[in-house]
C-alpha positions, 0 to 999 in steps of 0.5 A: 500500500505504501507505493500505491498511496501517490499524490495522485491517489490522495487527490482521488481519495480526497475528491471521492471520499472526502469531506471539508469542515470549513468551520475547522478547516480540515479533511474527513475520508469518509471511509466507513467502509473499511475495516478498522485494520484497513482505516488504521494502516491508512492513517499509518501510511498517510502520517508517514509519507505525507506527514498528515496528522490523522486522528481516526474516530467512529462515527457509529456506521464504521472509522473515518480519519480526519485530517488536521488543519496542519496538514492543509498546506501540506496537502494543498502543495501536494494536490493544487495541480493535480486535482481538477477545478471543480474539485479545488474546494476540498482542499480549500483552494 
């Protein structure tokens, strides 16, 4: 899994999965779908690689990581040519 997290993977993830709290300026993957094995090692590969705080939490239908407000700037250098137009808004741009 780690080879295949890119940049161009967590844009899809972001514009797929992805949610924005404008109010605290950070991301949800919406990854309810997932086994808690699945979620974790994702949160593990997006902390190491990317360097993204992650905090994985229940929210009653399965696990979804939340990305901090830290890792905007990270996350918008990753992705600010890679995502299309439409989809800049989940990266707050």
């Amino acid at each position: 899994m780690w080879d295949l997290m890119t940049p161009l993977s967590l844009a899809y993830l972001i514009c797929d999965d992805g949610s924005v709290h404008r109010r605290d300026y950070c991301f949800v993957l919406c990854t309810d779908s997932y086994s808690l094995t699945e979620v974790t090692l994702l949160t593990e590969v997006l902390a190491e690689k990317f360097k993204l705080k992650c905090n994985l939490y229940s929210n009653g239908n399965g696990f979804r990581i939340r990305i901090s407000k830290t890792g905007l700037p990270v996350v918008q250098a990753l992705l600010k040519d890679i995502m299309p137009g439409m989809m800049k808004y989940q990266i707050f741009l």
